[in-house]
PQR file with spaces between the fields and no chain letter, atoms N, CA, C, O and H, PARSE charges and radii, in Angstrom:
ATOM       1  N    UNK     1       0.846   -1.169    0.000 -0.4000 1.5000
ATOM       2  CA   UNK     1       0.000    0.000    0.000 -0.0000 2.0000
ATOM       3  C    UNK     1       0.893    1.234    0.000  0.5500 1.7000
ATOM       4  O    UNK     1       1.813    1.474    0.782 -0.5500 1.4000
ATOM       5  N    UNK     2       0.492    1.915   -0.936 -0.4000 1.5000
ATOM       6  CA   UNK     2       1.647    3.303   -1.434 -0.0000 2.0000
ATOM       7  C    UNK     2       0.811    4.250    0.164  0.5500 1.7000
ATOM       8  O    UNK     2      -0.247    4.167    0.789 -0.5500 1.4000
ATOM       9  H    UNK     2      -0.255    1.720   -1.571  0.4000 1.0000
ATOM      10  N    UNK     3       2.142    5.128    0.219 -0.4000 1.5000
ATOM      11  CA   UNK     3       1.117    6.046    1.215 -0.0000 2.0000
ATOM      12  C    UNK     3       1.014    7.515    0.520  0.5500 1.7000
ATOM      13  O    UNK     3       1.417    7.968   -0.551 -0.5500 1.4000
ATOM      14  H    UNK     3       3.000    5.196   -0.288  0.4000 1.0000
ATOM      15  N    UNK     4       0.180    8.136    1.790 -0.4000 1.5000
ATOM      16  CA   UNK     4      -0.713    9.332    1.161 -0.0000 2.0000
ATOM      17  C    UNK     4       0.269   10.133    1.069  0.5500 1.7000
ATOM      18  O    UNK     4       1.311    9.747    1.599 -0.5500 1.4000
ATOM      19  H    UNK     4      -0.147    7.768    2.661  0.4000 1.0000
ATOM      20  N    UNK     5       0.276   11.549    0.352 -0.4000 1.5000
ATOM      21  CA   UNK     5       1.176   12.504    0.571 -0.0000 2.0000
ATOM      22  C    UNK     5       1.594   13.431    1.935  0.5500 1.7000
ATOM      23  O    UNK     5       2.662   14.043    1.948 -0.5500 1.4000
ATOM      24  H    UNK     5      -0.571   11.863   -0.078  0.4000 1.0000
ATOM      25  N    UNK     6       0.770   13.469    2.937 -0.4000 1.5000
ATOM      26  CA   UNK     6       0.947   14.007    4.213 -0.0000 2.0000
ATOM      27  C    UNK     6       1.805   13.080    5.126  0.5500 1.7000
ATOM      28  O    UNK     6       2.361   13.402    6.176 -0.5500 1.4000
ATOM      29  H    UNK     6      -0.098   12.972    2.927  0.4000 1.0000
ATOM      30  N    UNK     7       1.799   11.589    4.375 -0.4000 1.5000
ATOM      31  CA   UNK     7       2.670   10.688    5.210 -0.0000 2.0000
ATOM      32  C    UNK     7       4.028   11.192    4.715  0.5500 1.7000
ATOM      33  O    UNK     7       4.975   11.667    5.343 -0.5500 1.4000
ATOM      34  H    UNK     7       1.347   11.327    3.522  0.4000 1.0000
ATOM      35  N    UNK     8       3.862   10.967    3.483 -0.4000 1.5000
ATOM      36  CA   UNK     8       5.373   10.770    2.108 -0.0000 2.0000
ATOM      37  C    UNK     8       6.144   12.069    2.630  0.5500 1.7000
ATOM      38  O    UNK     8       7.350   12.172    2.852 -0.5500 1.4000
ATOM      39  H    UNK     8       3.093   10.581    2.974  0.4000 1.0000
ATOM      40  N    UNK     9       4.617   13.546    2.845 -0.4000 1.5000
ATOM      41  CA   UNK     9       6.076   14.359    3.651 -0.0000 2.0000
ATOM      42  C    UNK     9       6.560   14.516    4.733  0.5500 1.7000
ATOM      43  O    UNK     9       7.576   15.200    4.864 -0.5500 1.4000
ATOM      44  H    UNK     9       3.637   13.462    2.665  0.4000 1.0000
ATOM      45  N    UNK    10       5.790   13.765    6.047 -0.4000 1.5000
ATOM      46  CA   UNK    10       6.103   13.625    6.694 -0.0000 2.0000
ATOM      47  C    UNK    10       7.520   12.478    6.954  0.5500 1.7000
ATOM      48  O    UNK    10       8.300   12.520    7.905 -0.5500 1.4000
ATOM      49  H    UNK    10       4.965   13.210    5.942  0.4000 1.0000
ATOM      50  N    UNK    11       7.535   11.603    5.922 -0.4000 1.5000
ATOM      51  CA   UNK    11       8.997   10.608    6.058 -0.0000 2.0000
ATOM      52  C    UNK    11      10.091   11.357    5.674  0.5500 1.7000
ATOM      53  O    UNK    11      11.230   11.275    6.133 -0.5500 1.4000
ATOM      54  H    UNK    11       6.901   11.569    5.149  0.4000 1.0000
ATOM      55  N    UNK    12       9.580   12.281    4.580 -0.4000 1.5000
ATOM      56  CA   UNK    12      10.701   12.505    3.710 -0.0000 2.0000
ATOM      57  C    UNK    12      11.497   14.053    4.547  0.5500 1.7000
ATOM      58  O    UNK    12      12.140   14.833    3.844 -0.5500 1.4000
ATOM      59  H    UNK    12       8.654   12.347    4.207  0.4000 1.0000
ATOM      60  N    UNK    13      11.333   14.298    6.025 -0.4000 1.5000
ATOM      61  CA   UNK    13      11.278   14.889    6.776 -0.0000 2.0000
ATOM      62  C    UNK    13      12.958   14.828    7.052  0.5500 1.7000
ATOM      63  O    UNK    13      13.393   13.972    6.282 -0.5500 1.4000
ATOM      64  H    UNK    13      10.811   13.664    6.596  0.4000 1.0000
ATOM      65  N    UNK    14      14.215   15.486    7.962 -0.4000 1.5000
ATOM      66  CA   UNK    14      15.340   14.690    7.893 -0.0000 2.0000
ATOM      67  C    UNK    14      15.228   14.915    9.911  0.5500 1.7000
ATOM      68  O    UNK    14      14.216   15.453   10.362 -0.5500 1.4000
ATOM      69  H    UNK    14      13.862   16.181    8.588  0.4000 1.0000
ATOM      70  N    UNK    15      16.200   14.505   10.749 -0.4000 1.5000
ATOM      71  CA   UNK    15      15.632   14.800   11.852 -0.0000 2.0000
ATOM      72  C    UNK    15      16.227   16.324   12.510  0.5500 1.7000
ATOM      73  O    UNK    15      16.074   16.603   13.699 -0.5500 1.4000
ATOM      74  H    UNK    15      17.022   14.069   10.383  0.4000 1.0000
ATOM      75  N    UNK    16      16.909   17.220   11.546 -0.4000 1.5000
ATOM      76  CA   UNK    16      16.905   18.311   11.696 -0.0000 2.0000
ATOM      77  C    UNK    16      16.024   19.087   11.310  0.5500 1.7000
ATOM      78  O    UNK    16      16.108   20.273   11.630 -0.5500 1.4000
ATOM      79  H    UNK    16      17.033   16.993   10.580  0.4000 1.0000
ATOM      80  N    UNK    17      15.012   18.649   10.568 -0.4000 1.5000
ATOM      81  CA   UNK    17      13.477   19.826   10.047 -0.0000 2.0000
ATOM      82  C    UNK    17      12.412   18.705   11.229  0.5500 1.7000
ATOM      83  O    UNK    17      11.297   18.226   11.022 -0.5500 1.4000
ATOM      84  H    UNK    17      14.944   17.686   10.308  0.4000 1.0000
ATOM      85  N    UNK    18      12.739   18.662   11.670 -0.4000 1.5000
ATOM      86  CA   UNK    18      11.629   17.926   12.676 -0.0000 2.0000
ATOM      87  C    UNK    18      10.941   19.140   13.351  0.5500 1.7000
ATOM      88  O    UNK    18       9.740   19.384   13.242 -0.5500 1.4000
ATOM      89  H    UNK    18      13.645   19.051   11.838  0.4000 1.0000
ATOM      90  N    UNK    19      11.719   19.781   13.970 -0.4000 1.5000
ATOM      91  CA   UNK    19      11.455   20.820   15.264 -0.0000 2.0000
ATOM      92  C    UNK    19      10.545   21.865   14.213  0.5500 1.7000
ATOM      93  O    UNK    19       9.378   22.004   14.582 -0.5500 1.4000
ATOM      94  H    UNK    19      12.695   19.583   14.059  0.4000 1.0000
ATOM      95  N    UNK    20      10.899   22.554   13.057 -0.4000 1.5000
ATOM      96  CA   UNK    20      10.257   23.130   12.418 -0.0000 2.0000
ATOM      97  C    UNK    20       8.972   23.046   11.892  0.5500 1.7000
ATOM      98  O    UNK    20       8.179   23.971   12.060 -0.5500 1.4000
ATOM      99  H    UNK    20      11.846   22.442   12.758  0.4000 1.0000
ATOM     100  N    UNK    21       8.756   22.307   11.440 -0.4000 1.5000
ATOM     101  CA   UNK    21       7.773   20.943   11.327 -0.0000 2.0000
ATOM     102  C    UNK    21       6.576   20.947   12.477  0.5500 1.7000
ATOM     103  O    UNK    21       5.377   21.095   12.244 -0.5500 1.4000
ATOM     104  H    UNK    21       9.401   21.555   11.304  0.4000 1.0000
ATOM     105  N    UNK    22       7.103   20.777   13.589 -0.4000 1.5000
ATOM     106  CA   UNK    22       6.773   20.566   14.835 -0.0000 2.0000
ATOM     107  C    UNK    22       5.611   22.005   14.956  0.5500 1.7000
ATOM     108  O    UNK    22       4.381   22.049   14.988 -0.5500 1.4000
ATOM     109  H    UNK    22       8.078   20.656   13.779  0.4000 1.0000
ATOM     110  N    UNK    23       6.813   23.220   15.006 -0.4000 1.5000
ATOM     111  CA   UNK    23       6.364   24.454   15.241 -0.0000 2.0000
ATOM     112  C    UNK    23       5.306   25.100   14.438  0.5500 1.7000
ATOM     113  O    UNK    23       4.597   26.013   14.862 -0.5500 1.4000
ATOM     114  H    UNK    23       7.812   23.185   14.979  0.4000 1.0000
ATOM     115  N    UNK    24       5.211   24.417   12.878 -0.4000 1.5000
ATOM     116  CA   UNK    24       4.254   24.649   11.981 -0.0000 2.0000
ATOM     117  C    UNK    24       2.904   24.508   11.952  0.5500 1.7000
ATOM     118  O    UNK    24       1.936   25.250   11.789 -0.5500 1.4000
ATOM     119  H    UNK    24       5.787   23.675   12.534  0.4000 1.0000
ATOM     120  N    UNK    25       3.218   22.656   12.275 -0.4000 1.5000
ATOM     121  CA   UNK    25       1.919   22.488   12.659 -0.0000 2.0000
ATOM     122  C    UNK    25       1.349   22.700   13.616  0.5500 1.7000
ATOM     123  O    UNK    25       0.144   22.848   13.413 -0.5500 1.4000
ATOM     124  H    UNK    25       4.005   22.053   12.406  0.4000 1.0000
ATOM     125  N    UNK    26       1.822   22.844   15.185 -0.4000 1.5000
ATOM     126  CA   UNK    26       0.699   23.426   16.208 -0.0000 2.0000
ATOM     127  C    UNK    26       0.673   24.991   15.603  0.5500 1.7000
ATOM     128  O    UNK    26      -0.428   25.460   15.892 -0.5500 1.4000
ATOM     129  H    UNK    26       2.801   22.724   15.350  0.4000 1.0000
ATOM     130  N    UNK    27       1.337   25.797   15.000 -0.4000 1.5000
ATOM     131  CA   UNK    27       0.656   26.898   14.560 -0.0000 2.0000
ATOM     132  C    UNK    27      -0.661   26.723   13.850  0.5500 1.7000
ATOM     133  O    UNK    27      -1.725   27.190   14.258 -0.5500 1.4000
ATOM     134  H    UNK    27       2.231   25.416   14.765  0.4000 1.0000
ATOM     135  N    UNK    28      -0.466   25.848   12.503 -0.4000 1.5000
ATOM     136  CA   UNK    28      -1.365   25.668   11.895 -0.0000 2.0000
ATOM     137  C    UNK    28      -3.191   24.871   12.795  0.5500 1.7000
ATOM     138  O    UNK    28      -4.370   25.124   12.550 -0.5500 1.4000
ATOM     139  H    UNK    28       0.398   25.469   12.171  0.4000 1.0000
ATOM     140  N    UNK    29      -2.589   23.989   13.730 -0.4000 1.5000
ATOM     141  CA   UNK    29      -3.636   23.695   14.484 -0.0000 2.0000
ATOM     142  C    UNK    29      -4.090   24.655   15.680  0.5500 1.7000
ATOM     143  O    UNK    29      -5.011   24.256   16.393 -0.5500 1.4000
ATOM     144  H    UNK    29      -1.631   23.783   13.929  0.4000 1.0000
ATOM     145  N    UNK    30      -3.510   25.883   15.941 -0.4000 1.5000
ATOM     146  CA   UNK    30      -3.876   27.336   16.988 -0.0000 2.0000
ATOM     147  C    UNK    30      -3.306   26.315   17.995  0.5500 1.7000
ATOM     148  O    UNK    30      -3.929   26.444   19.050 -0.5500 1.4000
ATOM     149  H    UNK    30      -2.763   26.207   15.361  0.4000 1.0000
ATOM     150  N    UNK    31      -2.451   25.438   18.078 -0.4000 1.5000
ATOM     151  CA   UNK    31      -1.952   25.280   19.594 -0.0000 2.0000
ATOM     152  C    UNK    31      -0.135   26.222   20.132  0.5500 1.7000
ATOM     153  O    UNK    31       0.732   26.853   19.528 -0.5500 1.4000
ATOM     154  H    UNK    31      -1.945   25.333   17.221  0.4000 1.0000
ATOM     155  N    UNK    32      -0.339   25.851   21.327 -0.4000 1.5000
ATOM     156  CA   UNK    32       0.907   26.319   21.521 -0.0000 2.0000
ATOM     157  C    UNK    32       1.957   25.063   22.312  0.5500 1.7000
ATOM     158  O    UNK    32       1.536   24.345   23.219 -0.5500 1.4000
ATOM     159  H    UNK    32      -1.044   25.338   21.817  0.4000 1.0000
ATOM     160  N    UNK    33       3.115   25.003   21.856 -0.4000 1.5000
ATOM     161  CA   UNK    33       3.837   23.740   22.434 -0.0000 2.0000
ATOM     162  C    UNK    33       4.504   25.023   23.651  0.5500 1.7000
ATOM     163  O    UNK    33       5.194   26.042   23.603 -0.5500 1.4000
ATOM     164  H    UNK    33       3.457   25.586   21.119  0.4000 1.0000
ATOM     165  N    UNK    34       4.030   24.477   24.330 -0.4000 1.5000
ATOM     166  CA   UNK    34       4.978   24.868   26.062 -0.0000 2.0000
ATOM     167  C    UNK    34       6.660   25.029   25.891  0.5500 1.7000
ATOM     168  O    UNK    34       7.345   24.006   25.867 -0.5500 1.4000
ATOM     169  H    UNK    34       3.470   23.649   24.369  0.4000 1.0000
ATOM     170  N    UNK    35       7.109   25.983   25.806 -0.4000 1.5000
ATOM     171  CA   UNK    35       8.752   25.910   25.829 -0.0000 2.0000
ATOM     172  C    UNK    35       8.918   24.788   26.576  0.5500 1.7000
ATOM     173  O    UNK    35       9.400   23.913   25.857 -0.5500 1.4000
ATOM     174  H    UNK    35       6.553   26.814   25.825  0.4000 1.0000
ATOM     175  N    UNK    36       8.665   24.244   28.169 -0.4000 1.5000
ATOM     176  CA   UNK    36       9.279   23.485   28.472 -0.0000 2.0000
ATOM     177  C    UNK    36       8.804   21.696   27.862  0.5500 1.7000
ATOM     178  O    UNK    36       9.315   20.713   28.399 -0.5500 1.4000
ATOM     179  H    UNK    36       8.273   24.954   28.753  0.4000 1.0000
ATOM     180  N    UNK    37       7.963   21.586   26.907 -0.4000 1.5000
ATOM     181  CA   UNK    37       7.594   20.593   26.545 -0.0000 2.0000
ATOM     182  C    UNK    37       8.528   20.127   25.135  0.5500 1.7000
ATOM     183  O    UNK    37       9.213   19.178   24.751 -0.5500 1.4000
ATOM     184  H    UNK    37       7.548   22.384   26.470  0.4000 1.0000
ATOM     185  N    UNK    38       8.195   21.076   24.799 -0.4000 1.5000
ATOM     186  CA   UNK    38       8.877   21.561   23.030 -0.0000 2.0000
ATOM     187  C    UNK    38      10.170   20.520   22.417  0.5500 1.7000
ATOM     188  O    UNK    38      10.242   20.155   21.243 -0.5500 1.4000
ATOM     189  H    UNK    38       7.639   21.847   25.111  0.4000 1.0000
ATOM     190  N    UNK    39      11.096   20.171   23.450 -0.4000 1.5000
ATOM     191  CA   UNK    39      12.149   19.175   23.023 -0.0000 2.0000
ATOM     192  C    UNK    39      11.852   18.309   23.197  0.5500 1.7000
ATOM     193  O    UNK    39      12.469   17.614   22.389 -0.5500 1.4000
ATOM     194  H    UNK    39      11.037   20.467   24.404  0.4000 1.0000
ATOM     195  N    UNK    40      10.914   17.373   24.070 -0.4000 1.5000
ATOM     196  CA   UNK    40       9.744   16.453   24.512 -0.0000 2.0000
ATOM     197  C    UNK    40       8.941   16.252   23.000  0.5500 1.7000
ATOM     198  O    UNK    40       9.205   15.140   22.542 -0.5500 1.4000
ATOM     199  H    UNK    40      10.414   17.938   24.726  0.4000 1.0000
ATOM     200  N    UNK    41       8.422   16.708   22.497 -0.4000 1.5000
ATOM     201  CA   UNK    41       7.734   16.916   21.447 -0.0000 2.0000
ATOM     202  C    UNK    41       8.272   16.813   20.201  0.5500 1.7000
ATOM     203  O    UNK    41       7.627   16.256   19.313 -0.5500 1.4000
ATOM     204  H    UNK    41       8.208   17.611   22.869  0.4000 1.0000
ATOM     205  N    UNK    42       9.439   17.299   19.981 -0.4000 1.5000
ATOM     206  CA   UNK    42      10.075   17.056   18.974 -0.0000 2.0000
ATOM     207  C    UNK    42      10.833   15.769   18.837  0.5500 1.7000
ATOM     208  O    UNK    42      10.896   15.268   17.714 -0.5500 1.4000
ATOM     209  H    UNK    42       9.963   17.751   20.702  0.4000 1.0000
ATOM     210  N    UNK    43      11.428   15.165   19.874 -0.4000 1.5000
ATOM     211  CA   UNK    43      11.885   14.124   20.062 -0.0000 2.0000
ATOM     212  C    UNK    43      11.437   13.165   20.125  0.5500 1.7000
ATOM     213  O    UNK    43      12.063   12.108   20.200 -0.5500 1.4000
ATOM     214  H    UNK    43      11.377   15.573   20.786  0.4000 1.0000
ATOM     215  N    UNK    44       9.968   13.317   20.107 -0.4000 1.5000
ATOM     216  CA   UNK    44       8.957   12.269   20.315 -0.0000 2.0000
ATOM     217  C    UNK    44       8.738   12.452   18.659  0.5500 1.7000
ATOM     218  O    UNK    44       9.346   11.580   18.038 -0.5500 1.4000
ATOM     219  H    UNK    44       9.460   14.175   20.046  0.4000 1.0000
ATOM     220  N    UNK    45       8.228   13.104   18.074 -0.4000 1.5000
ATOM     221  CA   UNK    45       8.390   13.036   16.456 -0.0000 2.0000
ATOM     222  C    UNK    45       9.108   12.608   15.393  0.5500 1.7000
ATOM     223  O    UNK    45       8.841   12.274   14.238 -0.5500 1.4000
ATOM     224  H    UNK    45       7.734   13.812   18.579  0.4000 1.0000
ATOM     225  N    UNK    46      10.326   12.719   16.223 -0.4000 1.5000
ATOM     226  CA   UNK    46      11.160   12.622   15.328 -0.0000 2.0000
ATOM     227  C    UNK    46      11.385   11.034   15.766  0.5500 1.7000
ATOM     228  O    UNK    46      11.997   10.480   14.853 -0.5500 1.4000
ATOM     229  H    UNK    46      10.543   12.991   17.161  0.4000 1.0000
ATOM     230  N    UNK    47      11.195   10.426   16.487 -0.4000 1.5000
ATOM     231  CA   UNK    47      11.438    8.896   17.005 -0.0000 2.0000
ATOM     232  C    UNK    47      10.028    8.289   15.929  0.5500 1.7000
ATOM     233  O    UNK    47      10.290    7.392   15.127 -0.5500 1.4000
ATOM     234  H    UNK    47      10.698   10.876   17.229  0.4000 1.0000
ATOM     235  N    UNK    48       9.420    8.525   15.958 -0.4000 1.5000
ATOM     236  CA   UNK    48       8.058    8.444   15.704 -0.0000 2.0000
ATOM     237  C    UNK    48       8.527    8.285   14.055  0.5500 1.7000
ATOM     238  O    UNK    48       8.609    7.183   13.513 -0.5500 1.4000
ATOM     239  H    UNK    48       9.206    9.253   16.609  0.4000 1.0000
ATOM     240  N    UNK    49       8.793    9.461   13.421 -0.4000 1.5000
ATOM     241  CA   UNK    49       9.359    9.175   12.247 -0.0000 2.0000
ATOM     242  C    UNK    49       9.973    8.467   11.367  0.5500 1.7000
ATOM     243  O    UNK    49       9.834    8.133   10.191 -0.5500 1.4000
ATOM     244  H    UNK    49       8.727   10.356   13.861  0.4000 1.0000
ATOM     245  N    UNK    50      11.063    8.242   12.675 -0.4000 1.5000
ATOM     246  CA   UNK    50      12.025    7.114   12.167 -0.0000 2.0000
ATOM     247  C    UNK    50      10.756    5.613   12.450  0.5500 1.7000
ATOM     248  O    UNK    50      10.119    5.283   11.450 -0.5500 1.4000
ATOM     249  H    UNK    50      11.176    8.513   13.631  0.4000 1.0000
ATOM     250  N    UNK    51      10.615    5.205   13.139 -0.4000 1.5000
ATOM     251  CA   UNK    51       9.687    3.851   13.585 -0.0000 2.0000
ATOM     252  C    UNK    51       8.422    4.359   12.247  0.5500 1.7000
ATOM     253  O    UNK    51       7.902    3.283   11.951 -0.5500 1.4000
ATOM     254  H    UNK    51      11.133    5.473   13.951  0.4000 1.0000
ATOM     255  N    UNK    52       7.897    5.228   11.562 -0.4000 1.5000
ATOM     256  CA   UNK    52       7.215    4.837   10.507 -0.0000 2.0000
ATOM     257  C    UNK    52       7.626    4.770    9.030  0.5500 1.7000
ATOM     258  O    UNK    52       7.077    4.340    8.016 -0.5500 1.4000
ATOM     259  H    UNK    52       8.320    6.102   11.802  0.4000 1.0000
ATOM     260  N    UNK    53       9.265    5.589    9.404 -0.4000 1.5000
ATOM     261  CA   UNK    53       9.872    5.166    8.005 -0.0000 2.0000
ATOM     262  C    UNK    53       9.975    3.770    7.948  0.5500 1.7000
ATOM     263  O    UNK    53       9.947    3.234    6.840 -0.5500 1.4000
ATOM     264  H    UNK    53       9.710    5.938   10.228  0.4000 1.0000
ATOM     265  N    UNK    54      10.128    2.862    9.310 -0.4000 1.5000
ATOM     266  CA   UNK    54      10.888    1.558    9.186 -0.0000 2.0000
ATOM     267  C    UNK    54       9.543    0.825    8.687  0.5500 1.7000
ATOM     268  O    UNK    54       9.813    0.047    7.772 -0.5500 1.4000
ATOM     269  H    UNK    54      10.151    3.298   10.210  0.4000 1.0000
ATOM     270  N    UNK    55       8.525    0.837    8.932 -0.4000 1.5000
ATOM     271  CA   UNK    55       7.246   -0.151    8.892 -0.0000 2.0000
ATOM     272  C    UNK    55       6.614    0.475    7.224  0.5500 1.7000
ATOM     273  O    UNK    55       6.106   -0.461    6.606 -0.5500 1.4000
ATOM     274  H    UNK    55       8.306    1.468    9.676  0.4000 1.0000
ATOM     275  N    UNK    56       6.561    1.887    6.401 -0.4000 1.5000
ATOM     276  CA   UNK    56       6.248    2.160    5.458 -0.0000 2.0000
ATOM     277  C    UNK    56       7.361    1.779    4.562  0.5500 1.7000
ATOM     278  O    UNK    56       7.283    1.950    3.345 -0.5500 1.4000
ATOM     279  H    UNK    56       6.973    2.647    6.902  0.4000 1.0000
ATOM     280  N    UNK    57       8.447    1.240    5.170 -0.4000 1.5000
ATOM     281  CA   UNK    57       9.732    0.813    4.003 -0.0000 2.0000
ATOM     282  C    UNK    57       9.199   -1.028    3.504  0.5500 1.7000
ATOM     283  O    UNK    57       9.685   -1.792    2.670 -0.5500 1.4000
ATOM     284  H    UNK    57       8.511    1.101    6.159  0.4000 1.0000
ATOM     285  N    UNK    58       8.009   -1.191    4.474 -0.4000 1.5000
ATOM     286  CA   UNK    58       7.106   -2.739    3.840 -0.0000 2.0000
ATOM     287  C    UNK    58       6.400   -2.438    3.886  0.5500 1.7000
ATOM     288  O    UNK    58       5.748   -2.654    4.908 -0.5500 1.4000
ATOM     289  H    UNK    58       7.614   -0.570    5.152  0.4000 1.0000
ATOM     290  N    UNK    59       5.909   -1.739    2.944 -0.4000 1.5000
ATOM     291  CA   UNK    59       4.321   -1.731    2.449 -0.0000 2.0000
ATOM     292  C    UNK    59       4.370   -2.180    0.949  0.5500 1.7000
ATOM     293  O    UNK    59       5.493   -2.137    0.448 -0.5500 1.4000
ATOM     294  H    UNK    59       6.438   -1.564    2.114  0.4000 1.0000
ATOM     295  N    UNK    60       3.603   -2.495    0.352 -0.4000 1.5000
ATOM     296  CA   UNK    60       3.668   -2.694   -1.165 -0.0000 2.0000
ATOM     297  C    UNK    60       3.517   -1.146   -1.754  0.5500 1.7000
ATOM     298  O    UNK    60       2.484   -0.576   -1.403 -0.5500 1.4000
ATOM     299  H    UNK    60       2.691   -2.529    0.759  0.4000 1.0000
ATOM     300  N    UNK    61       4.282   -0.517   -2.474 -0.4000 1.5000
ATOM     301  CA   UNK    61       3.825    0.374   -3.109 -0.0000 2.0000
ATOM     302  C    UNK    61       2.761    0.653   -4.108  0.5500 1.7000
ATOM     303  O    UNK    61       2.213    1.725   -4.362 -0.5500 1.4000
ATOM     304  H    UNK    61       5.121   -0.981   -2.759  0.4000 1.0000
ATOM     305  N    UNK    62       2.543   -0.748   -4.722 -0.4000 1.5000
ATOM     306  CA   UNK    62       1.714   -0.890   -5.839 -0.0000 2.0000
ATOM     307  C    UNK    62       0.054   -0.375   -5.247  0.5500 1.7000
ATOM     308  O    UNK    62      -0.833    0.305   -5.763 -0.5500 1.4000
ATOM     309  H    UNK    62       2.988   -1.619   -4.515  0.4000 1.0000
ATOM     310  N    UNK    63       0.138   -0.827   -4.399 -0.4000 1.5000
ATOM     311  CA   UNK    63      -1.384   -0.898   -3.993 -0.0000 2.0000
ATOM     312  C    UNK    63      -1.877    0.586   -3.498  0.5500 1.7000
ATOM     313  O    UNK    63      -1.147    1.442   -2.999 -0.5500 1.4000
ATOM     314  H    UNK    63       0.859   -1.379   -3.980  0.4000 1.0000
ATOM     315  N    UNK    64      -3.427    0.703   -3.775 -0.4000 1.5000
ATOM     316  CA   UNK    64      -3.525    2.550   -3.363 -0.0000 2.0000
ATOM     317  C    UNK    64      -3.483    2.718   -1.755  0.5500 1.7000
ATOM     318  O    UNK    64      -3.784    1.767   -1.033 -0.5500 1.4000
ATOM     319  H    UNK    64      -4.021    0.007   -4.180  0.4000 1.0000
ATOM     320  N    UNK    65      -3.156    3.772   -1.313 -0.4000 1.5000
ATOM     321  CA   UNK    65      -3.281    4.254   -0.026 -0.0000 2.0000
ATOM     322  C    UNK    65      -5.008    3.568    0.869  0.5500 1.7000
ATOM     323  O    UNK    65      -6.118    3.500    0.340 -0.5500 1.4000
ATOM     324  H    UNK    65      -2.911    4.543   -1.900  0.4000 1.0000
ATOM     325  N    UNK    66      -4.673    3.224    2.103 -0.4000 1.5000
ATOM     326  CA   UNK    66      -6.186    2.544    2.294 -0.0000 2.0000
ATOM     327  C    UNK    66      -6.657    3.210    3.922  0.5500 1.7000
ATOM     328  O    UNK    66      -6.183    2.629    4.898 -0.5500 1.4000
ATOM     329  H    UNK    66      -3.772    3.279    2.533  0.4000 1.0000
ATOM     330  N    UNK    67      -7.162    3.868    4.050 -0.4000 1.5000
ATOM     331  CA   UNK    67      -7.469    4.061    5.765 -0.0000 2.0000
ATOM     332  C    UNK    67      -8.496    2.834    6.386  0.5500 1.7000
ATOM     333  O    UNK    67      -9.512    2.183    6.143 -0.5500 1.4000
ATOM     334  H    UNK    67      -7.547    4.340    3.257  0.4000 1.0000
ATOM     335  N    UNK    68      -7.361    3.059    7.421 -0.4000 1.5000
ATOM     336  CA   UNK    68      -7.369    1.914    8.828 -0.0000 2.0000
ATOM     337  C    UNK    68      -9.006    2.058    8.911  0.5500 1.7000
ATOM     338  O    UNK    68      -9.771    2.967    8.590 -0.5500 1.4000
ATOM     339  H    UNK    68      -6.535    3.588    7.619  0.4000 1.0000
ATOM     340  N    UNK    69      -9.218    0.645    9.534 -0.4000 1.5000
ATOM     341  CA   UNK    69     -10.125    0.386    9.585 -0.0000 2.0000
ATOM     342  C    UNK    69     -10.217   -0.603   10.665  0.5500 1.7000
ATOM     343  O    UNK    69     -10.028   -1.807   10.487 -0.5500 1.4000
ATOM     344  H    UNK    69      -8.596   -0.094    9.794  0.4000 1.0000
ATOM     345  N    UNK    70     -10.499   -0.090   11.734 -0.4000 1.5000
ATOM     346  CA   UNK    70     -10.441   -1.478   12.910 -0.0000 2.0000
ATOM     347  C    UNK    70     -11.203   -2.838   12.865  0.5500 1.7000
ATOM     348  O    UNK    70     -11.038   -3.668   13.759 -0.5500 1.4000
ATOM     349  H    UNK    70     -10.653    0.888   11.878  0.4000 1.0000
């Protein structure tokens, strides 16, 4: 299963644009990351990143993007 483009840019991310990234989107969602949370947060993303590059590096590409479905 190929993935969507919000994934594709989220992989294709490196773990120095993480924090930026980070800061974008709670802008874009009106939140605010807590200075003292903020490296918490990014570090958690960027781990996060890596662990879905590893599991989207087996997916079939051929197949279309599919949402989960419990």
């Amino acid at each position: 299963m190929a993935t969507d483009p919000a994934l594709a840019a989220f992989l294709a991310l490196d773990d120095a644009t993480v924090a930026a990234y980070a800061d974008a989107r709670a802008q874009a969602l009106g939140l605010a990351l807590p200075p003292e949370t903020r490296a918490g947060v990014v570090e958690n993303l960027a781990l996060l990143r890596r662990q879905a590059a590893l599991f989207a590096a087996d997916l079939d590409d051929t197949a279309p993007p599919a949402a989960f479905e419990p």
